[in-house]
C-alpha positions in Angstrom: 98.5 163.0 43.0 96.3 160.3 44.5 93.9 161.0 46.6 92.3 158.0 48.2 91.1 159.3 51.6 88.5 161.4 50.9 86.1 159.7 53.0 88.7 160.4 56.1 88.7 164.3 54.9 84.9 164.4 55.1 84.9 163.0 58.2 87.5 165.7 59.3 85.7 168.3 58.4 82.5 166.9 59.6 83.6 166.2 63.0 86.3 168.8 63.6 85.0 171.9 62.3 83.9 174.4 65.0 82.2 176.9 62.5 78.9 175.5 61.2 80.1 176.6 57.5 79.0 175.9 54.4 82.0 173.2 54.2 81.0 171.5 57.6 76.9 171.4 56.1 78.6 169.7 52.6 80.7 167.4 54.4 78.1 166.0 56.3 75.5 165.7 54.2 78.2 164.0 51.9 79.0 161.7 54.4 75.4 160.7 55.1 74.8 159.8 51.5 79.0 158.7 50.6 77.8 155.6 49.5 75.3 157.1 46.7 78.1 159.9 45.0 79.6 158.2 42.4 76.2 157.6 40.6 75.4 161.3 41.2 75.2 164.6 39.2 77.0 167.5 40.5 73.4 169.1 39.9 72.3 166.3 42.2 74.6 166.9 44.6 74.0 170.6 44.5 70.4 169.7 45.7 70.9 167.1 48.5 73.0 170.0 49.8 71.1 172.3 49.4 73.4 174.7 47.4 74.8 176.0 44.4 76.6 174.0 42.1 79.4 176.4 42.2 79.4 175.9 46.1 79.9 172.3 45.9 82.5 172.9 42.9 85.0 175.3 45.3 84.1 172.2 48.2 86.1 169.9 45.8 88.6 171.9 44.6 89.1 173.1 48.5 89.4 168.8 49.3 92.6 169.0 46.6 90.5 168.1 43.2 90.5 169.5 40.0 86.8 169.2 39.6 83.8 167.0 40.5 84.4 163.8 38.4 87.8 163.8 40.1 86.1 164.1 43.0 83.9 161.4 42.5 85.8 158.6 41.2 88.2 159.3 44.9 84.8 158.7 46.5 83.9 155.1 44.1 87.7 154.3 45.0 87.3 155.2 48.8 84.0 152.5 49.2 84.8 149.6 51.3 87.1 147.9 53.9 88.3 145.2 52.0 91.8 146.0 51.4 91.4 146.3 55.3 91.6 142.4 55.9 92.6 138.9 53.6 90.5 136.8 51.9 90.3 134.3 54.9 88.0 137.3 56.8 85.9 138.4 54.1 85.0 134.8 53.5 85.1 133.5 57.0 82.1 131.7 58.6 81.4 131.5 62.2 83.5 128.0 62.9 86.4 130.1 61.4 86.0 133.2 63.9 88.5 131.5 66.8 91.4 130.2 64.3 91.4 133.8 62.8 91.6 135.5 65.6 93.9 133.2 67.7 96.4 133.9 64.5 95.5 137.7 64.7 96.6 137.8 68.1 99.9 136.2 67.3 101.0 138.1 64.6 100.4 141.0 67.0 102.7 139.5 69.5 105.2 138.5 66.9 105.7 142.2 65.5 105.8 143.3 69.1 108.4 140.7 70.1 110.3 141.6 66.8 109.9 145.5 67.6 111.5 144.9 70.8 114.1 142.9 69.5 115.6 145.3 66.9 115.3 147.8 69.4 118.5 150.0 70.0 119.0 152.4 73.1 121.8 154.4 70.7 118.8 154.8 68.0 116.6 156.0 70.7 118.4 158.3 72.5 119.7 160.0 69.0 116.3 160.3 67.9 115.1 161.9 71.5 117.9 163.9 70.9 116.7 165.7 67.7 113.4 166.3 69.0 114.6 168.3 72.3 116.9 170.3 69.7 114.4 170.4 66.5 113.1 174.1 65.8 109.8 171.7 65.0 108.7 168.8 64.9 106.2 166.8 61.9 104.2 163.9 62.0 102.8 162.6 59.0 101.0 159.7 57.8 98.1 158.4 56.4 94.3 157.0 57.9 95.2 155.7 61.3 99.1 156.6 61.1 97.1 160.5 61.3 95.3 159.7 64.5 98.4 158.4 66.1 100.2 161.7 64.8 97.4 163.1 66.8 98.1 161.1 70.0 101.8 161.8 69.6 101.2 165.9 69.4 99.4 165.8 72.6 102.1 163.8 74.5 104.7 165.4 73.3 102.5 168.9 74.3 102.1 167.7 77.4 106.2 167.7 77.9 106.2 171.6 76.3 107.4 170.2 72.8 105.0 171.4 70.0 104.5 169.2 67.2 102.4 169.6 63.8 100.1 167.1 61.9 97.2 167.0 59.9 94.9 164.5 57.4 94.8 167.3 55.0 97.2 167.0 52.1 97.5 171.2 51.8 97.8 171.4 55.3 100.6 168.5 55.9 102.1 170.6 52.2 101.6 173.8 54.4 103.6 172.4 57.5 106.7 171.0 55.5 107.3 173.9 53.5 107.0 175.7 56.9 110.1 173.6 58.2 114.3 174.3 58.5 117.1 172.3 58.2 116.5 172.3 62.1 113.5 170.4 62.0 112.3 167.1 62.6 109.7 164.5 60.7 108.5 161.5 61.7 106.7 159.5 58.7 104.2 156.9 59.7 104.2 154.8 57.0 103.6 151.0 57.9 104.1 149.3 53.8 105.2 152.6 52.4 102.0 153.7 51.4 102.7 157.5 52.1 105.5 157.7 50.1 103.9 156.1 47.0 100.9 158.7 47.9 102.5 161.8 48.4 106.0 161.9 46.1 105.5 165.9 46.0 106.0 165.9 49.8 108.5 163.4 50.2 110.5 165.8 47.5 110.2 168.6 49.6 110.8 166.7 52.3 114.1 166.1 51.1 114.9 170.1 49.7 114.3 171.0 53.1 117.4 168.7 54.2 115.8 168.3 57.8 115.6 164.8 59.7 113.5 162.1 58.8 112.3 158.8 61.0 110.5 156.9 59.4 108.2 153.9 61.7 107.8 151.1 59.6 107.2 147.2 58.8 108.8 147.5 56.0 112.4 149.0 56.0 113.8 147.5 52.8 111.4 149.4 51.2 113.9 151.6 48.4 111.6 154.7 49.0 112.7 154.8 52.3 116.8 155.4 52.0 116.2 158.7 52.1 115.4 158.7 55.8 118.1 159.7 59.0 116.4 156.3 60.8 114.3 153.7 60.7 112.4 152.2 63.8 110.8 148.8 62.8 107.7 147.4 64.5 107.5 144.3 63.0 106.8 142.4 60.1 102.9 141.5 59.5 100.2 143.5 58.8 98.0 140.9 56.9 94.8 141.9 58.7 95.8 145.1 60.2 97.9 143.4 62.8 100.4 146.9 62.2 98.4 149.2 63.5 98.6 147.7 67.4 102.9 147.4 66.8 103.2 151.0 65.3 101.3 152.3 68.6 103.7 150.4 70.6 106.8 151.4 69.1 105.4 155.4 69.4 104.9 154.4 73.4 108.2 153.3 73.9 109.3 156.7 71.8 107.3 159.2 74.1 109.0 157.0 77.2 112.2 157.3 76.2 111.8 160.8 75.2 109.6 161.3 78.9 113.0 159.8 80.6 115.0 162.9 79.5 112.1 165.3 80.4 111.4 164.2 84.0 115.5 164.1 84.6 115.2 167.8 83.3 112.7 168.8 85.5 114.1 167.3 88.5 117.2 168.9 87.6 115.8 172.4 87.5 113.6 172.5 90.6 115.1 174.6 93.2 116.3 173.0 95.8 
């Protein structure tokens, strides 16, 4: 399995950990030097750690790799933004700055105009439906898709619904396995990249026989038939311009899904 994001699991553990372990003092001295890794010795590594070269072996293998040149060609991989943005920003000059960004901004209004124009009230309210019956309720994605599976699990708290997400591939491997027919996943997955990452999942994904929406730019995408629904949020994401349509169409999600809530509540207040 690939395993590009191992900067993002560094950081996780770096920034997230509340015991001061021997994993939180690797991860952030790994951090500090990320850039310098793949030229070093696991002897070296050992030392800027200041531990055993057994310690940083189970370190890896806790991350999901086999061993430490696994471990290290993730990290040479991981180096970089520039699958981030198009040639037109990596080689853009100052006189290019306003065209570049006037166009940014209007691909972001074009998926959002083209998010609301597929939209379906029907799709909505089944999907709202699921999650007030679902025994539990997944987010998964990858990168930024994670930190808005984070956003959604403390809205959805806030309207006593629990819901599960995580960066970490044993942990998201952890929470599907943990789910019924009964259940509900969303997939974050803007060009499919979290199918083509994680097949083992999506497999078990599918054993489980729960429901699956998916939130996408690209719902043509053949790895995708497997899912219940499909909520679009446009169709660029040249430079990123996804990211800002994928948090809309979750807002309008949580809404829809607060409409229900608030008609609950007022329903069941004594009178």
């Amino acid at each position: 399995m690939k395993k590009p994001f191992v900067l993002n699991r560094l950081l996780h553990i770096s920034n997230e950990s509340h015991q001061k372990d021997t994993n939180y003092s690797i991860a952030k001295t790994l951090c500090d030097h990320f850039y310098d890794l793949p030229s070093m010795t696991i002897q070296e590594t050992a030392d800027l750690c200041y531990v055993s070269c057994a310690s940083i072996s189970r370190f890896v293998r806790y991350l999901g790799y086999s061993g430490f040149s696994e471990f290290k060609e993730s990290c040479a991989k991981s180096i970089g933004i520039e699958a981030d943005y198009s040639n037109e920003v990596k080689k853009a000059q100052k006189e290019d700055l306003l065209p570049i960004y006037t166009r940014f901004t209007e691909q972001i209004l074009s998926n959002i105009q083209i998010a609301f124009s597929e939209l379906d009230i029907e799709q909505m309210d089944r999907i709202c439906g699921w999650m007030q019956k679902a025994d539990k309720i997944a987010v998964l994605g990858l990168e930024f898709s994670s930190l808005v599976g984070e956003h959604i699990q403390s809205r959805l708290m806030r309207m006593h619904k629990n819901v599960q997400t995580s960066l970490d591939f044993q942990e998201q491997k952890e929470i599907v396995q943990n789910l019924t027919n009964n259940s509900l996943i969303f997939i974050l997955s803007m060009e499919a990249g979290y199918l083509y990452h994680n097949p083992e999942i999506i497999d078990w994904i599918q054993a489980k026989g729960c429901k699956v929406v998916i939130i996408t730019i690209n719902p043509y995408n053949k790895q995708m038939q497997f899912a219940d629904e499909i909520l679009v949020c446009g169709k660029q994401n040249y430079n990123t311009e996804g990211r800002i349509s994928l948090l809309y169409m979750v807002e309008l999600l949580l809404m829809h899904y607060s409409i229900s809530y608030f008609q609950n509540l007022k329903m069941n207040r004594p009178s």
